[in-house]
C-alpha positions in Angstrom: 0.0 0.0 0.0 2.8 2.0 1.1 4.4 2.2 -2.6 1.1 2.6 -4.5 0.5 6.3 -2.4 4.7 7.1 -3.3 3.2 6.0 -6.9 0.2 8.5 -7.0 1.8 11.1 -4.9 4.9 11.0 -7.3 2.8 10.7 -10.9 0.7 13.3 -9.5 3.8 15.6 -8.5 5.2 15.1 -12.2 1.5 16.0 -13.7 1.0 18.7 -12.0 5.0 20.1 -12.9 4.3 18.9 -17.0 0.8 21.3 -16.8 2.3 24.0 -14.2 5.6 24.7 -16.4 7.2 28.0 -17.1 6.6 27.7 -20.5 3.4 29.5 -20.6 2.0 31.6 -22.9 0.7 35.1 -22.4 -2.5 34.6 -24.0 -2.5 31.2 -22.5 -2.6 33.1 -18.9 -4.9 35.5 -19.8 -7.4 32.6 -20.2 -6.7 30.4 -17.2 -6.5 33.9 -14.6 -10.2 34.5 -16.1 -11.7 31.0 -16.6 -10.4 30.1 -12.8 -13.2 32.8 -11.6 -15.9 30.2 -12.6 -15.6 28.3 -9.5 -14.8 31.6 -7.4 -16.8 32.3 -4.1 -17.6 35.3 -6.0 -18.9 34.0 -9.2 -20.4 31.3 -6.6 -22.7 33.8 -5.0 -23.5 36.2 -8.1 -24.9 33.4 -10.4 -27.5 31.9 -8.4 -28.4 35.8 -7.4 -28.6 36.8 -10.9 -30.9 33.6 -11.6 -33.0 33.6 -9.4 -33.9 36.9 -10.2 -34.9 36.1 -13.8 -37.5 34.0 -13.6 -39.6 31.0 -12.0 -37.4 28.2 -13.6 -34.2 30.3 -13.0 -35.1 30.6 -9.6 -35.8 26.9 -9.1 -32.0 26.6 -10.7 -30.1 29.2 -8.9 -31.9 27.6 -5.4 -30.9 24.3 -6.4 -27.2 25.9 -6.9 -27.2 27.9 -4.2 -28.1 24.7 -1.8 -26.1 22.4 -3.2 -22.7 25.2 -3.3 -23.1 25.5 0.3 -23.3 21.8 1.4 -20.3 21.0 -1.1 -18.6 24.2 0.1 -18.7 22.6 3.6 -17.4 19.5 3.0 -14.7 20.5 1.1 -13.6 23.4 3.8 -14.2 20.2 6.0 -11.9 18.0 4.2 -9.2 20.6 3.6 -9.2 21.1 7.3 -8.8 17.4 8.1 -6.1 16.7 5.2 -3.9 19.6 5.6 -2.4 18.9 2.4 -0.2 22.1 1.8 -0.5 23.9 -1.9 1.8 22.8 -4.4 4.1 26.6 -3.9 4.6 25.4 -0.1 6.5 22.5 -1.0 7.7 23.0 -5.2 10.5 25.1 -6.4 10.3 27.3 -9.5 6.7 27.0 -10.2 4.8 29.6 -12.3 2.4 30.9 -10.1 -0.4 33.4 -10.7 -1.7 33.8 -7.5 -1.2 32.7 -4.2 -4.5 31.5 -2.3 -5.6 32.7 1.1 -6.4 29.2 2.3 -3.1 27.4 2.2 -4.3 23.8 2.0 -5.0 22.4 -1.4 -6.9 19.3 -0.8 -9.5 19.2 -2.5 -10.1 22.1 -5.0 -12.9 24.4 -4.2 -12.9 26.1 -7.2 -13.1 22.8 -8.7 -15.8 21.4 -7.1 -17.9 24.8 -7.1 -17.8 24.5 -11.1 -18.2 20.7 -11.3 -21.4 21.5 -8.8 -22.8 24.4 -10.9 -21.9 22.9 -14.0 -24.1 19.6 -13.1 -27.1 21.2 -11.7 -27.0 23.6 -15.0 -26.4 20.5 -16.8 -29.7 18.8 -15.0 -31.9 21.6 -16.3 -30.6 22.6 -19.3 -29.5 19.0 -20.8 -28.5 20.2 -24.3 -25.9 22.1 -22.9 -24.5 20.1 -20.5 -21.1 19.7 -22.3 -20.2 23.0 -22.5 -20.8 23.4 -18.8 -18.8 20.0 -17.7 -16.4 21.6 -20.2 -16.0 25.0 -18.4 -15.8 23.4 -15.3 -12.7 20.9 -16.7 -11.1 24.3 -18.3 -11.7 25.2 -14.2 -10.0 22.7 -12.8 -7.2 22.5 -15.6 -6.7 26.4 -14.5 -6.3 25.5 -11.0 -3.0 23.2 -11.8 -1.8 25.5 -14.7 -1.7 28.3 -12.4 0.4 26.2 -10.0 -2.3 26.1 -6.5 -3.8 22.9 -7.0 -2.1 19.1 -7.4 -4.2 17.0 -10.5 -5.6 14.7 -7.3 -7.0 18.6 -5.3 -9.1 18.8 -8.6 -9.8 15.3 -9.0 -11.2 14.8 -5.4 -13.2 18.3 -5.9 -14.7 16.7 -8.8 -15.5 13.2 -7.3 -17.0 14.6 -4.1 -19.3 17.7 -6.6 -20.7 14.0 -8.3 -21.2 12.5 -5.2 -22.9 15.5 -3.3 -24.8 16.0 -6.6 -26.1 12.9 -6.9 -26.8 12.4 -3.0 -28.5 15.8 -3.0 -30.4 15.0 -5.5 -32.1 12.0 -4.2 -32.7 13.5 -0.8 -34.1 16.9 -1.7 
């Protein structure tokens, strides 16, 4: 057991320096700084606001968002707390970083999950454009390791535990 976690700790160290290396591109940064803002707090907040002020039916969505962002917000803030998992510029030399983070764990990404989450209730009531939401929230979580705060297992986890919630959530309420 012992050398399978040096194994996925070590291929996940390497993935995270092949995505995360210096050799990026201006326009290339321009994209991920912006596209990262999907799964902000901010962006978090503002979208259900904005749709549940449209209508009925965008109400029912940005509720179901809102609800569903909060409990996965907890247990992520939970599971970062628990893990302690320090952020890839803690530990990594010569890294290109963006920004750094005010949280200073990294396990699991809450950007991640947040547009994983939104991106699969969206997906739930508007079907035909489910890809380009699951699509968005993959450019998210590709952004997180690009700009050097989150480890390719941070993002995976935030996405496993957003299908999870999701589909827990979804059953219950």
């Amino acid at each position: 057991m012992y050398s399978l976690t040096n194994l996925i700790l070590e291929t996940d160290k390497e993935l995270f320096c092949f995505i995360n290396s210096k050799n990026h591109y201006r326009y290339l940064n321009i994209f991920m700084r912006n596209i990262t803002h999907l799964g902000s707090t901010v962006f978090s907040i503002l979208l259900p606001l904005f749709l549940m002020s449209l209508n009925n039916k965008s109400f029912q969505v940005g509720k179901t968002i809102a609800i569903h962002l909060v409990i996965n917000q907890v247990i992520v803030q939970v599971i970062k707390r628990l893990v302690n998992r320090p952020r890839p510029y803690k530990i990594l030399k010569d890294l290109a970083l963006s920004n750094v983070p005010k949280c200073n764990y990294s396990f699991p990404s809450g950007h991640t999950n947040a547009a994983f989450t939104t991106a699969l209730i969206l997906g739930k009531f508007f079907p035909l454009f489910s890809l380009v939401f699951l699509t968005l929230a993959f450019l998210v979580g590709v952004s997180r390791i690009y700009l050097g705060v989150h480890y390719p297992t941070d993002v995976l986890c935030g996405i496993i535990i957003a299908h999870l919630a999701t589909i827990i959530l979804s059953i219950s309420i």
